[in-house]
Backbone as numpy.savetxt, mean C-alpha at the origin, in Angstrom:
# Nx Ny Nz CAx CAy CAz Cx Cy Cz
29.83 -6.70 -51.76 28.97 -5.49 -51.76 29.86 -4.25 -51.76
29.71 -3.22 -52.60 30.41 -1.99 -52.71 30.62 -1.38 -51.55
30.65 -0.32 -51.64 31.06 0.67 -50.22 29.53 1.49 -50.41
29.19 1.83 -51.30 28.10 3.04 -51.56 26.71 1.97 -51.46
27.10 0.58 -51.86 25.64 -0.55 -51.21 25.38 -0.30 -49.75
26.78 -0.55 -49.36 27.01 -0.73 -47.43 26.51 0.42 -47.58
26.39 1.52 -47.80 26.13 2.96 -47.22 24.46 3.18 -47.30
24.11 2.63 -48.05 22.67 2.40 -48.44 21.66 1.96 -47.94
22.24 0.37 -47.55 21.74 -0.51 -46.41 21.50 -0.24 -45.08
22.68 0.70 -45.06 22.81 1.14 -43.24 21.89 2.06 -43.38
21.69 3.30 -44.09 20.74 4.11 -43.79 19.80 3.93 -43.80
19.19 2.88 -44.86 17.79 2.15 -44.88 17.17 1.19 -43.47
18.52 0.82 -42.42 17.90 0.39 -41.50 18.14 1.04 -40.76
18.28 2.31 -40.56 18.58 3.47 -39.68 17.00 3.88 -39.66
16.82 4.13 -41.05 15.48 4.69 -41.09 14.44 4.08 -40.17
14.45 2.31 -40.54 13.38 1.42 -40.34 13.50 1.48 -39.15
14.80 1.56 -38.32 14.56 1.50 -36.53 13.72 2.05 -36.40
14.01 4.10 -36.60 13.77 5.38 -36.32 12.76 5.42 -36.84
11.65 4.96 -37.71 10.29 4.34 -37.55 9.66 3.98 -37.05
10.28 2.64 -36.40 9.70 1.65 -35.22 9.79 2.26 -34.24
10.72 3.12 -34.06 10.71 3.86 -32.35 9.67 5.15 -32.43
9.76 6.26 -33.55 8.73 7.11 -33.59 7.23 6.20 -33.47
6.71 4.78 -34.01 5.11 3.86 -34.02 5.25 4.05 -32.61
6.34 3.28 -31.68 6.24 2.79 -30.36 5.92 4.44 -29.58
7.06 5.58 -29.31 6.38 6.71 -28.93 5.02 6.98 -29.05
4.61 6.94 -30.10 3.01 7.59 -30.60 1.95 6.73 -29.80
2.42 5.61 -29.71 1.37 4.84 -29.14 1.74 5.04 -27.60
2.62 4.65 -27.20 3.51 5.23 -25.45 2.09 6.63 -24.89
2.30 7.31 -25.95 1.67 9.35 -26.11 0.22 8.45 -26.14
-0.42 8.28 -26.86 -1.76 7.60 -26.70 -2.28 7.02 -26.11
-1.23 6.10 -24.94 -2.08 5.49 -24.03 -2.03 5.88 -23.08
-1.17 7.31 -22.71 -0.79 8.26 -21.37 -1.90 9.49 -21.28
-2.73 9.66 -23.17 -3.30 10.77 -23.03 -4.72 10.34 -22.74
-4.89 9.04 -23.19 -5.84 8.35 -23.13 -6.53 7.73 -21.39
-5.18 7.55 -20.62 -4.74 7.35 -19.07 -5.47 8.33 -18.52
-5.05 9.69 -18.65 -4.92 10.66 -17.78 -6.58 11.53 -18.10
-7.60 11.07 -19.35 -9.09 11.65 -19.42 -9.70 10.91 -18.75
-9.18 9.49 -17.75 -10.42 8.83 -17.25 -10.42 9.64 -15.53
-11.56 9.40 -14.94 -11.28 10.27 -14.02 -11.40 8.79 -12.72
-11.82 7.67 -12.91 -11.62 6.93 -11.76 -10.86 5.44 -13.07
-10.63 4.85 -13.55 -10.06 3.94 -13.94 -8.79 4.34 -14.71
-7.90 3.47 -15.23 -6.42 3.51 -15.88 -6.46 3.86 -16.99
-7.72 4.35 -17.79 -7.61 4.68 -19.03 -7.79 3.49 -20.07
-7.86 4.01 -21.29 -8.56 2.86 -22.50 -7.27 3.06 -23.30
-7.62 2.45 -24.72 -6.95 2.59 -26.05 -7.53 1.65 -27.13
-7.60 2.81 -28.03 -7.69 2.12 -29.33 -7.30 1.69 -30.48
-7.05 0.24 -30.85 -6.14 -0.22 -31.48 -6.47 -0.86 -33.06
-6.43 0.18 -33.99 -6.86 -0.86 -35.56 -6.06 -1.53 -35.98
-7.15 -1.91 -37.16 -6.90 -3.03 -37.79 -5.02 -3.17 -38.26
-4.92 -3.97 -38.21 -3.19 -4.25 -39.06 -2.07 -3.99 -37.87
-2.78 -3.94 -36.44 -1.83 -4.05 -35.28 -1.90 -5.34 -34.79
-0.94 -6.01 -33.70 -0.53 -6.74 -33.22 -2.18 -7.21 -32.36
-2.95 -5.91 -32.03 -3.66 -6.54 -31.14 -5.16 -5.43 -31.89
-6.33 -6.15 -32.12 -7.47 -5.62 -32.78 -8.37 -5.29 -31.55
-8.95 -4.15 -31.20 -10.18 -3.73 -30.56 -9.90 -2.39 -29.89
-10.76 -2.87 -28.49 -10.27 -1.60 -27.61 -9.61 -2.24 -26.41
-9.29 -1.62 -25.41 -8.34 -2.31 -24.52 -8.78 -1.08 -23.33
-9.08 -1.57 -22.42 -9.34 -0.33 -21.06 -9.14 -1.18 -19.70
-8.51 -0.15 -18.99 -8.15 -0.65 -17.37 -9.27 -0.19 -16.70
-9.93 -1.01 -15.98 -11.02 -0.40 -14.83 -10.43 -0.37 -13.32
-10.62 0.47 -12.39 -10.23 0.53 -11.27 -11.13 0.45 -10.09
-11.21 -0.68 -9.16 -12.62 -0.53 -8.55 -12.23 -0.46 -6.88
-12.79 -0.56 -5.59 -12.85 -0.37 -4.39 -13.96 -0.76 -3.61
-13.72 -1.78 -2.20 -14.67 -1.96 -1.47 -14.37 -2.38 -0.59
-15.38 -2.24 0.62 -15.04 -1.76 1.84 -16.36 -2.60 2.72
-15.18 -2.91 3.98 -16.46 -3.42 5.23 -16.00 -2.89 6.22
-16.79 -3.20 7.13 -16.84 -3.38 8.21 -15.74 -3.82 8.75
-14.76 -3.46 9.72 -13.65 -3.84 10.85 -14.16 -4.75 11.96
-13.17 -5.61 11.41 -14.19 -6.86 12.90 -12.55 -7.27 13.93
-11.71 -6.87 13.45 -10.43 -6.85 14.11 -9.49 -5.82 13.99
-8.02 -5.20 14.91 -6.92 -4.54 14.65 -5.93 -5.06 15.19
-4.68 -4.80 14.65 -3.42 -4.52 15.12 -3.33 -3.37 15.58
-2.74 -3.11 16.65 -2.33 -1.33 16.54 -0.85 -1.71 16.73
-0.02 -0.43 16.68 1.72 -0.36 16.75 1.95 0.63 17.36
2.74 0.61 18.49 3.24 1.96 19.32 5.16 1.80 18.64
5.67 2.55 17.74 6.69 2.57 17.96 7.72 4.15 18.89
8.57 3.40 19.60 9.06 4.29 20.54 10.43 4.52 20.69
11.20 5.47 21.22 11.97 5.74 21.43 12.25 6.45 22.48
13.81 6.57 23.56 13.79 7.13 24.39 14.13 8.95 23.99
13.29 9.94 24.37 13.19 11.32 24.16 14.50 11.83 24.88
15.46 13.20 24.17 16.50 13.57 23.89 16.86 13.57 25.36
16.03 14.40 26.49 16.27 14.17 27.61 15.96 13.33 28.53
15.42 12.26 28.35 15.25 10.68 29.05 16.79 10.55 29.61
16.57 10.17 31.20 18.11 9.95 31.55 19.21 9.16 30.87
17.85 7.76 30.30 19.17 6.49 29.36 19.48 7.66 27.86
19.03 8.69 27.73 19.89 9.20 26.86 21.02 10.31 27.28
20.55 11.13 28.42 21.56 11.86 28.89 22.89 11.03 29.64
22.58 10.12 30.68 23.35 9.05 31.03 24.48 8.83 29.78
24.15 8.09 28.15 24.62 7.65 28.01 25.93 8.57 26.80
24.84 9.44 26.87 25.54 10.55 25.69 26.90 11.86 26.60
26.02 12.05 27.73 27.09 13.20 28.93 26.46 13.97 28.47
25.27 14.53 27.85 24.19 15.72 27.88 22.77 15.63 26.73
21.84 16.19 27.36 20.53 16.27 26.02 20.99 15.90 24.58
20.94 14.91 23.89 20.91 14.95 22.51 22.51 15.30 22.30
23.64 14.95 23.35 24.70 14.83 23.04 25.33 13.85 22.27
26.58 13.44 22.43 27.00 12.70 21.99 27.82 12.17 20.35
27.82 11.46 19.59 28.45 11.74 18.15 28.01 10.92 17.26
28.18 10.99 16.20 27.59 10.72 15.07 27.53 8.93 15.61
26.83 8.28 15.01 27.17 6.68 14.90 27.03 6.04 16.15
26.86 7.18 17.37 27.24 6.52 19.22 25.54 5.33 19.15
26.13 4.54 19.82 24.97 3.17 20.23 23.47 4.21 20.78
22.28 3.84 20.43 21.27 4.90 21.14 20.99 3.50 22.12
20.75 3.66 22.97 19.36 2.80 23.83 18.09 2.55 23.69
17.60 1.48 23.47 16.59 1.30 23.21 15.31 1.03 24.48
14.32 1.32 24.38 13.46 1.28 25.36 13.09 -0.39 25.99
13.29 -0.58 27.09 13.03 -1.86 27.57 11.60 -2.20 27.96
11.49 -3.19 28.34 10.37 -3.81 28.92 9.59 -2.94 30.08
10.80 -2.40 31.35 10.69 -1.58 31.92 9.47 -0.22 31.92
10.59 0.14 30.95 10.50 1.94 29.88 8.71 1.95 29.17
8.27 0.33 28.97 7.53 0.41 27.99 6.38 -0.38 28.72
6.16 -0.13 30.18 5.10 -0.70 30.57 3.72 0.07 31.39
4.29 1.32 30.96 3.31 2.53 31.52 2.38 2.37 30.15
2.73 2.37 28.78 1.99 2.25 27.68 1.06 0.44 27.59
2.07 -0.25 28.24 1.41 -1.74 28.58 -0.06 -1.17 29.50
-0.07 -0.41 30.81 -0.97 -0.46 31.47 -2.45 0.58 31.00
-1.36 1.40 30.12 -2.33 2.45 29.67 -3.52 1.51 28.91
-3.15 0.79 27.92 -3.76 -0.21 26.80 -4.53 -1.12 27.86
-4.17 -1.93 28.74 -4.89 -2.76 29.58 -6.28 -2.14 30.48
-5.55 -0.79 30.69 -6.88 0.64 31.31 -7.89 0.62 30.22
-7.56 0.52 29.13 -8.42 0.63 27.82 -9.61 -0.16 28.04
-8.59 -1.55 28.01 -9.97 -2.94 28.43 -9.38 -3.56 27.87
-7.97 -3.80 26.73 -7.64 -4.81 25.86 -6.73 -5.33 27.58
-7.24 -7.20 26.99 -6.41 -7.86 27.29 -5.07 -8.65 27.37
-4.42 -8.12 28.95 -2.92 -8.24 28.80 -2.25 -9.50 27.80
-3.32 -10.57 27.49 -2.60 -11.70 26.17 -2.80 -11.36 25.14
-3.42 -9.87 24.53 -3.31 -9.48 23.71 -2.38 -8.33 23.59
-1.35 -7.71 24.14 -0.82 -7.24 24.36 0.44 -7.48 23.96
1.79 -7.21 23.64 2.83 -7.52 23.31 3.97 -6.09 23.01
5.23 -6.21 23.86 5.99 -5.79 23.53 7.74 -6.11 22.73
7.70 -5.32 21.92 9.24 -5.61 21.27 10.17 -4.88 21.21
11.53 -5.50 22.52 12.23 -4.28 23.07 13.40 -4.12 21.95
13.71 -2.76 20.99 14.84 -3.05 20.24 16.37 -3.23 21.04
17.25 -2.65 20.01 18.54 -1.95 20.64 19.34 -1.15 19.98
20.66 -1.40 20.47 21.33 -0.14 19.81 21.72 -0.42 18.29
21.69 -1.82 17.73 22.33 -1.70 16.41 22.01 -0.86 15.73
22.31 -0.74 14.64 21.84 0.87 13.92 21.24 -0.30 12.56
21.07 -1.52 12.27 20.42 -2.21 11.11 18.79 -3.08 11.87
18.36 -2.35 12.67 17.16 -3.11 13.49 16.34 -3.05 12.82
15.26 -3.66 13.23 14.05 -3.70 12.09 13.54 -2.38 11.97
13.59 -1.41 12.89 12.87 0.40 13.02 14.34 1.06 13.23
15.76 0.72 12.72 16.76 1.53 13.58 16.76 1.24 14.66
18.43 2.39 15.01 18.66 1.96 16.62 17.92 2.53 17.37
17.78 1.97 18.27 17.06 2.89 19.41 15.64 2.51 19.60
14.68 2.18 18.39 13.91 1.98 18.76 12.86 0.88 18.73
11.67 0.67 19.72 11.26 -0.39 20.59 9.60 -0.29 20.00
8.99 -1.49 20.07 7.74 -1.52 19.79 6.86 -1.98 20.95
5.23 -1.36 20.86 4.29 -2.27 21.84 3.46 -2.49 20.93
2.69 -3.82 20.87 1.40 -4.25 19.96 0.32 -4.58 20.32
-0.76 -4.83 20.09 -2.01 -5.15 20.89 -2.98 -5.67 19.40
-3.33 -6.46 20.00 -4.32 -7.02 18.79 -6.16 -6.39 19.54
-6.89 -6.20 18.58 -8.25 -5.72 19.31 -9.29 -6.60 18.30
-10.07 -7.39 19.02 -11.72 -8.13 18.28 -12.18 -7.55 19.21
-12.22 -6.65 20.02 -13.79 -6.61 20.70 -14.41 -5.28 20.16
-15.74 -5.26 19.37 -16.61 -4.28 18.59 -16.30 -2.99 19.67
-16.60 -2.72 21.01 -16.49 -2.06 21.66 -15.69 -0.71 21.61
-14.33 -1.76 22.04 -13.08 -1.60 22.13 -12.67 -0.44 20.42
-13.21 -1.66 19.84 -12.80 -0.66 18.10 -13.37 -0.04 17.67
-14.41 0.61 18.53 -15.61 2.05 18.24 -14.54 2.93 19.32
-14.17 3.07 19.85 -12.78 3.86 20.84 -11.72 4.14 20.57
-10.90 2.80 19.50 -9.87 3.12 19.07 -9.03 4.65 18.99
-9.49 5.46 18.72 -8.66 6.40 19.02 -8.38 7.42 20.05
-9.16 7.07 20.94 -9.30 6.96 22.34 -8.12 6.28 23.04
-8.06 4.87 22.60 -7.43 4.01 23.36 -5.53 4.74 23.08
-5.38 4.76 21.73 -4.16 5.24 21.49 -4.15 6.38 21.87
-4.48 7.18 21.69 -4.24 8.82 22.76 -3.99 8.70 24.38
-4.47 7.32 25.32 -3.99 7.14 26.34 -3.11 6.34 26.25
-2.84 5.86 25.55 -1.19 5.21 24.92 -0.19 6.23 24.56
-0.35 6.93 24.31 0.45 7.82 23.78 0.66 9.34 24.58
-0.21 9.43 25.80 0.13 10.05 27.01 0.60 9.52 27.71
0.88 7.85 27.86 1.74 7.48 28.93 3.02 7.39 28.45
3.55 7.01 27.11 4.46 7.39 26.46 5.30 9.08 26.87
4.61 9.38 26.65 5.26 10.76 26.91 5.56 10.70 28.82
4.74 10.38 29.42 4.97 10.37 30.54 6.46 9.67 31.21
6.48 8.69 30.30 7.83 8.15 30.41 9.03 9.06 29.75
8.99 9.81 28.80 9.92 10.12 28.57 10.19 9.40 27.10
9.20 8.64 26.58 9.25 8.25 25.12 8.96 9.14 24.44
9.20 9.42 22.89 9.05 9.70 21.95 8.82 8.66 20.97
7.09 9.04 20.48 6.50 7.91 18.93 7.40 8.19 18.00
7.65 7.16 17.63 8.05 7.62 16.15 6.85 7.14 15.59
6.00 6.98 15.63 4.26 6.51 14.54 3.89 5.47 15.69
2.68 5.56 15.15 1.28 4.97 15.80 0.75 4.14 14.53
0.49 3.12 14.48 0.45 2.23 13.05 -0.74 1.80 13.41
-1.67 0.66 12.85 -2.93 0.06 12.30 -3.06 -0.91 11.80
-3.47 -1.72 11.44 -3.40 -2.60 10.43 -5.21 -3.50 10.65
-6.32 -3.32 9.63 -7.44 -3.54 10.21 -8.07 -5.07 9.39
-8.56 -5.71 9.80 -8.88 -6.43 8.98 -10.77 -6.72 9.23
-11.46 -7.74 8.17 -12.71 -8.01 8.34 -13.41 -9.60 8.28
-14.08 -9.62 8.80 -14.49 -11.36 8.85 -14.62 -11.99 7.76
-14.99 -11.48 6.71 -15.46 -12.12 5.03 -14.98 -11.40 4.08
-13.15 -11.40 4.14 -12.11 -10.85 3.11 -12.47 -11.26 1.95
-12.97 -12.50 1.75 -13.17 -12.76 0.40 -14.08 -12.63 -0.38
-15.10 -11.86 0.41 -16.63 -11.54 -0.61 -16.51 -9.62 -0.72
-15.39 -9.09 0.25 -14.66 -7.61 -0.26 -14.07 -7.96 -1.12
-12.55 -8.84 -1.73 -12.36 -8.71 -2.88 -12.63 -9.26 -4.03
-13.74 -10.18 -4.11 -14.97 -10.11 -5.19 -15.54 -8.93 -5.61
-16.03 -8.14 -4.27 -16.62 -6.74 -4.53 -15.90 -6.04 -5.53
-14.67 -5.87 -4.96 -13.37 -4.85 -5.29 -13.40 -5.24 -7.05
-13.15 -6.32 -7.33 -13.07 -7.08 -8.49 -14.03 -6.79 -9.36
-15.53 -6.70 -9.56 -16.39 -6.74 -10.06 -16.84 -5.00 -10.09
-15.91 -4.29 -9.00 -16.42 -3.18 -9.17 -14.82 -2.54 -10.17
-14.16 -3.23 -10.42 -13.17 -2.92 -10.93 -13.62 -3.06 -12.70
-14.29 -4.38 -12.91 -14.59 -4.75 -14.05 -15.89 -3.78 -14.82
-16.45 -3.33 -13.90 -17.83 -2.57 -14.57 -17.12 -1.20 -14.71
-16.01 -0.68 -14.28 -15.38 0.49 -14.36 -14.93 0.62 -15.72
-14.30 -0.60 -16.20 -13.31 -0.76 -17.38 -14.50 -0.71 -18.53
-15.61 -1.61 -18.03 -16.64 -1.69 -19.23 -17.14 -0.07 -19.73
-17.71 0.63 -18.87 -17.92 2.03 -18.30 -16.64 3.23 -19.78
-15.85 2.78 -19.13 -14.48 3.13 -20.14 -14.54 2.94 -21.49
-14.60 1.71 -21.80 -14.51 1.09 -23.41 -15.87 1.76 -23.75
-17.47 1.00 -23.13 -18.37 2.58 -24.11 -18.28 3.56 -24.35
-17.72 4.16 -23.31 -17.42 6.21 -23.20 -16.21 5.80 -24.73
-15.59 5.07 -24.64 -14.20 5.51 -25.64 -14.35 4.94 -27.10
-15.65 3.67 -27.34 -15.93 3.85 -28.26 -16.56 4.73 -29.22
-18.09 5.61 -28.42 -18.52 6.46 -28.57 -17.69 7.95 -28.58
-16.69 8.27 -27.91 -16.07 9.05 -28.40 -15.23 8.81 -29.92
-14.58 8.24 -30.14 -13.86 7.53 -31.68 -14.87 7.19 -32.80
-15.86 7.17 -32.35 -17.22 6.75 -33.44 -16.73 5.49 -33.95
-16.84 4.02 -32.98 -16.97 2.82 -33.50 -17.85 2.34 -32.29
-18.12 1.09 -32.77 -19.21 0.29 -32.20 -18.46 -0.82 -31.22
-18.94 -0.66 -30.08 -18.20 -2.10 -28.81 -18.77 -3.03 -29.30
-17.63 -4.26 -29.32 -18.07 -5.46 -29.71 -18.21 -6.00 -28.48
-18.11 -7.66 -28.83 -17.78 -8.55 -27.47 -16.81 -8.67 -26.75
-16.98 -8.90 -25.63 -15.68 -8.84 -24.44 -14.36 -10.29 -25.06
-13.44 -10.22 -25.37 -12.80 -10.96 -25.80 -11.61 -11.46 -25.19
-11.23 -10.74 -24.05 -9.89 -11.30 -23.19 -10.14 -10.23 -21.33
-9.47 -10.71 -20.61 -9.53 -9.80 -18.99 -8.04 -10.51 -18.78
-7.74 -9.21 -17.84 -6.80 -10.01 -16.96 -6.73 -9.02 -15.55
-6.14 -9.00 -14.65 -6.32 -8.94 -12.95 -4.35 -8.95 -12.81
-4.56 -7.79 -11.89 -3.28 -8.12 -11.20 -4.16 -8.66 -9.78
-2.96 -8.25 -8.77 -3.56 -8.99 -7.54 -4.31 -8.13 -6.99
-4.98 -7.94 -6.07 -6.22 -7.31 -5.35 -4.77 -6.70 -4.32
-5.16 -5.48 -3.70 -4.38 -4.82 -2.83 -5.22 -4.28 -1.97
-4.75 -4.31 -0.13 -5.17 -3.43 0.90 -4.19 -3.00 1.31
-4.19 -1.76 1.82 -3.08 -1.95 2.98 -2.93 -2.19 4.22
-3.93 -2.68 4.76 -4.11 -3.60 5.78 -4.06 -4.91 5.84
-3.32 -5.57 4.71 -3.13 -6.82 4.62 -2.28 -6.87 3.76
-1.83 -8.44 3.39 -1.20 -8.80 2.08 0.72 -8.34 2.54
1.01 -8.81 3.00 2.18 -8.31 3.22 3.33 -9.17 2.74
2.77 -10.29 1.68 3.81 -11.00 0.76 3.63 -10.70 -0.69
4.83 -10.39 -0.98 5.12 -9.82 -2.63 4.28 -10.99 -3.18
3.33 -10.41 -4.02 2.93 -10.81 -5.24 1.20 -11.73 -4.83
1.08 -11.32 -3.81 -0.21 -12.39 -3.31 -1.83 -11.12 -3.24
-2.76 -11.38 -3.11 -3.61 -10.85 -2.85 -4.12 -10.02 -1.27
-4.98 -9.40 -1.77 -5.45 -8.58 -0.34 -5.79 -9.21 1.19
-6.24 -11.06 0.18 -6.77 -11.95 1.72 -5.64 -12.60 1.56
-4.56 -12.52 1.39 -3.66 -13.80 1.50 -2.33 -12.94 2.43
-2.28 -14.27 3.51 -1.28 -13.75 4.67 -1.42 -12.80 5.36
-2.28 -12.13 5.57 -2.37 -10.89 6.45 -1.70 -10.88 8.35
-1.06 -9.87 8.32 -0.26 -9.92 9.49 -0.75 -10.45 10.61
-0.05 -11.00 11.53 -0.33 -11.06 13.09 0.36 -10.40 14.01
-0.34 -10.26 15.38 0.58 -9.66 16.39 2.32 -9.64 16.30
1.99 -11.09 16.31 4.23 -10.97 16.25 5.11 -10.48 15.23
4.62 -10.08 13.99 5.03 -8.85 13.10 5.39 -7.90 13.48
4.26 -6.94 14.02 4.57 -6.06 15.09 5.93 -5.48 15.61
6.87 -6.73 15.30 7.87 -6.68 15.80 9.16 -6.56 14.64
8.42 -6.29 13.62 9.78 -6.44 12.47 8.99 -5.52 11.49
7.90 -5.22 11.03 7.35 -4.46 9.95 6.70 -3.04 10.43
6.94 -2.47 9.87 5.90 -0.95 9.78 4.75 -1.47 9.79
3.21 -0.82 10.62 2.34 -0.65 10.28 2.28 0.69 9.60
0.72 0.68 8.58 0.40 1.51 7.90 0.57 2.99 8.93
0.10 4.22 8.97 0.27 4.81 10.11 -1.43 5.16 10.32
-1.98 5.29 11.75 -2.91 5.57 11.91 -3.26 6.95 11.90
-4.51 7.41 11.65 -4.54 9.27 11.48 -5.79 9.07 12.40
-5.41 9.65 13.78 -6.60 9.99 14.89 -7.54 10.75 14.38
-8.88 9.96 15.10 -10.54 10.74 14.54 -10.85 10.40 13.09
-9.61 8.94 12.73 -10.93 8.79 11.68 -11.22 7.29 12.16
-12.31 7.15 11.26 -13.46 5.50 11.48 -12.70 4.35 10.92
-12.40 3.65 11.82 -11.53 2.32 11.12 -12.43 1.70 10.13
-11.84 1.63 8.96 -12.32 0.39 7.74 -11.40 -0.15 7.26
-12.30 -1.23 6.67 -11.45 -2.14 5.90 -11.31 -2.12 4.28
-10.77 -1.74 3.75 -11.26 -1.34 2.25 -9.76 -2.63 1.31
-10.30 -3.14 -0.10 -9.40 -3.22 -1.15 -9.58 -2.71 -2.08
-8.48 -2.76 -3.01 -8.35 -2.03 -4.20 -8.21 -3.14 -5.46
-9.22 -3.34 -6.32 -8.68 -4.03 -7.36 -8.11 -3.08 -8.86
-7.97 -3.83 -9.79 -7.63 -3.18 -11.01 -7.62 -4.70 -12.01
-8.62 -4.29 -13.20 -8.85 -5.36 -14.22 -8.81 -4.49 -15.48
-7.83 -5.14 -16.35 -8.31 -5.17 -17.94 -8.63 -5.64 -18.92
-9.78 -5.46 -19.44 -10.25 -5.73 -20.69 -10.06 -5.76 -22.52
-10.30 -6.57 -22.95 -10.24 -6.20 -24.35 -11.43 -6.86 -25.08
-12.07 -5.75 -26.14 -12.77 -5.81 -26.82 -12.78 -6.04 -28.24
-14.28 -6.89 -29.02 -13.89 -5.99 -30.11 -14.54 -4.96 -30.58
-14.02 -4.86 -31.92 -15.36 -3.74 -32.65 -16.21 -4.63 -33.58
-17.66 -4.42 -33.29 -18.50 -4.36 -34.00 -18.22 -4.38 -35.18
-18.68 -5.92 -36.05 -18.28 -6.04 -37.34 -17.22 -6.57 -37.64
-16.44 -7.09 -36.66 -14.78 -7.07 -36.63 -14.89 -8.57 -36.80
């Protein structure tokens, strides 16, 4: 092959990339502009004839919610700048140097918040503390210490934020500092919420593809493919890749994971989140 063939060839598949990448952009731009007009689901797209994939294609986004029939709560703590185990160990308030060991709150330190919770009405076997320490790679950092309490009684979880506000005055009374107040809620019949979640996810997407056929002026055909990622709460699900009812935490977590954080004065629920997509065709197709 000449030199001026080679020169020919190359530009001709220079071109054909720089083609394929301007198709792929345009469509990238179309399904972001297409994303961002839905106002509760992931957006649609429409795809003709002589593409890889024929119809319409739309994400629905759905949500549902019960009733709280159980909690976790999470006190995480730390000893406050002037707590003696920090002046003791530093030689003044918030002394000391970069990297120095902190102290972590003991069993001791952390049983004024034990009695506060038991004053509540939760029972002391539902109760649990997890004293850290100084390493600086702990499950919350150094320094700091957890208390947990599991709650089923209806009562008890119409108070909830009650109960932690006298948790969190005896805390201070000691000389702790929260670093967060966590949550984690769950409900008796997880699995007929993320059915809900699911089905309210799917009528969203349907919802979508009419609005987006009728805008484009073509006709919705039949439903021709779905697919589902996993259902999400954040009150549950705390293994990569599983659903909203699958594995949900227990008390002895408490002791190695973040809870969500709780926001005082509002109503505990239990809510998931699904997300389903569809593909259609067109009418006539």
């Amino acid at each position: 092959m000449s030199i001026l063939s080679r020169s020919i060839s190359r530009r001709r598949a220079l071109a054909a990339t720089a083609g394929a990448a301007a198709a792929l952009t345009a469509g990238v731009a179309a399904q972001s502009a297409s994303a961002a007009a839905g106002d509760k689901g992931g957006g649609g797209m429409y795809i003709s004839s002589g593409q890889m994939v024929e119809g319409i294609v739309v994400t629905g986004n759905g949500v549902a919610s019960a009733e709280v029939s159980a909690a976790l709560i999470q006190y995480l703590v730390r000893y406050a700048a002037d707590a003696p185990q920090i002046t003791d160990s530093t030689g003044a308030a918030g002394g000391g140097y970069y990297g120095a060991p902190t102290p972590a709150p003991d069993d001791d330190a952390m049983a004024k918040i034990v009695e506060a919770l038991k004053t509540g009405g939760i029972p002391a076997a539902s109760i649990k503390t997890f004293p850290g320490s100084d390493a600086m790679y702990g499950p919350f950092g150094s320094g700091v210490s957890a208390v947990a309490a599991e709650i089923d009684d209806a009562a008890l979880l119409g108070k909830l934020s009650d109960i932690l506000a006298d948790g969190a005055k005896a805390a201070a009374d000691t000389k702790l500092q929260i670093d967060q107040i966590g949550a984690i809620f769950s409900t008796a019949d997880c699995e007929s919420v993320n059915d809900e979640a699911l089905a309210n996810a799917a009528a969203d997407a349907r919802t979508q593809a009419e609005a987006l056929a009728k805008a484009i002026g073509v006709t919705l055909g039949e439903l021709k493919g779905a697919t589902s990622g996993p259902t999400y709460s954040p009150y549950s699900s705390y293994s990569g890749g599983s659903g909203a009812c699958t594995a949900p935490p227990e008390l002895e977590d408490a002791g190695a994971i973040y809870f969500p954080t709780f926001i005082a004065g509002t109503e505990p629920e239990f809510t998931i989140n699904a997300s389903t997509t569809l593909t259609f065709d067109l009418a006539g197709d």
